[in-house]
N, C-alpha and C positions, 0 to 999 in steps of 0.2 A: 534740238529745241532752242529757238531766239529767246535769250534774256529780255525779258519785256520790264526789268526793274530799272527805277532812275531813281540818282539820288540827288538833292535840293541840297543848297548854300541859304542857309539862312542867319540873319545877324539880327541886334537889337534884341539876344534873349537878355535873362537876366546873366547877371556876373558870378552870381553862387551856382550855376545850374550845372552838373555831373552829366556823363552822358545819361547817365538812369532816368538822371529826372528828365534830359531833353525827351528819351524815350517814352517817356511816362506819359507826355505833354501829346506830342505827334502821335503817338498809338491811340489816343482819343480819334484821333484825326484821320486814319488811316493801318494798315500794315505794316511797319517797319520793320527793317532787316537788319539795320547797321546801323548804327548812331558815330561819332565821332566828333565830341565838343570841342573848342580850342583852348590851351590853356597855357599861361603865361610863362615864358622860361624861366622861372626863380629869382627872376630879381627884382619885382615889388616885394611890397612888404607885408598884400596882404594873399601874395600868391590864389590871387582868383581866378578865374576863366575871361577869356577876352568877350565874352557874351555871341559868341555865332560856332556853328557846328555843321555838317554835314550830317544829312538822314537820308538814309537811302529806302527807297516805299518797294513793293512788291511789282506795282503796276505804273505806270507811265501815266496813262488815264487817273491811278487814284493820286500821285505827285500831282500831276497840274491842277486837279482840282482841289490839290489843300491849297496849293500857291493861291488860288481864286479866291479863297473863304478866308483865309489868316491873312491878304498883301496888307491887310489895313493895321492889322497885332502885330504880325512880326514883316521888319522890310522887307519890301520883295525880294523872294529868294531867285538866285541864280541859277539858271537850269544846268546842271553839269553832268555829263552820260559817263560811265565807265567802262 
């Protein structure tokens, strides 16, 4: 069976957001699998997230259609396959 999942680069979340929340956001939006937010290597001060994450969707079809409806909320995310 072809893996029909993609997963989206997305930037301009917020700076506080965990993967939970990024998950919490996009699962409105779709089926998510995998979340992975970025987060700063420990040396600011207020150790937050750099604001973009990788989400990886069930479908192919339902990724490009979140990219379509959120390019305007969140910057256009980067199509990247695994």
């Amino acid at each position: 069976m072809v893996d029909q999942s993609l997963k989206i680069f997305a930037t301009k979340l917020p700076l506080e957001w965990s993967d939970e929340q990024v998950r919490e956001y996009f699962s409105a939006q779709g089926t998510v699998l995998e979340v992975s937010a970025f987060k700063d290597n420990g040396k600011s001060t207020n150790h937050s997230g750099l604001g973009c994450a990788y989400i990886k969707f069930q479908s192919k079809i339902e990724a490009e259609e979140i990219i379509k409806k959120l390019s305007k909320e969140v910057s256009k995310p980067y199509l990247a396959t695994i």
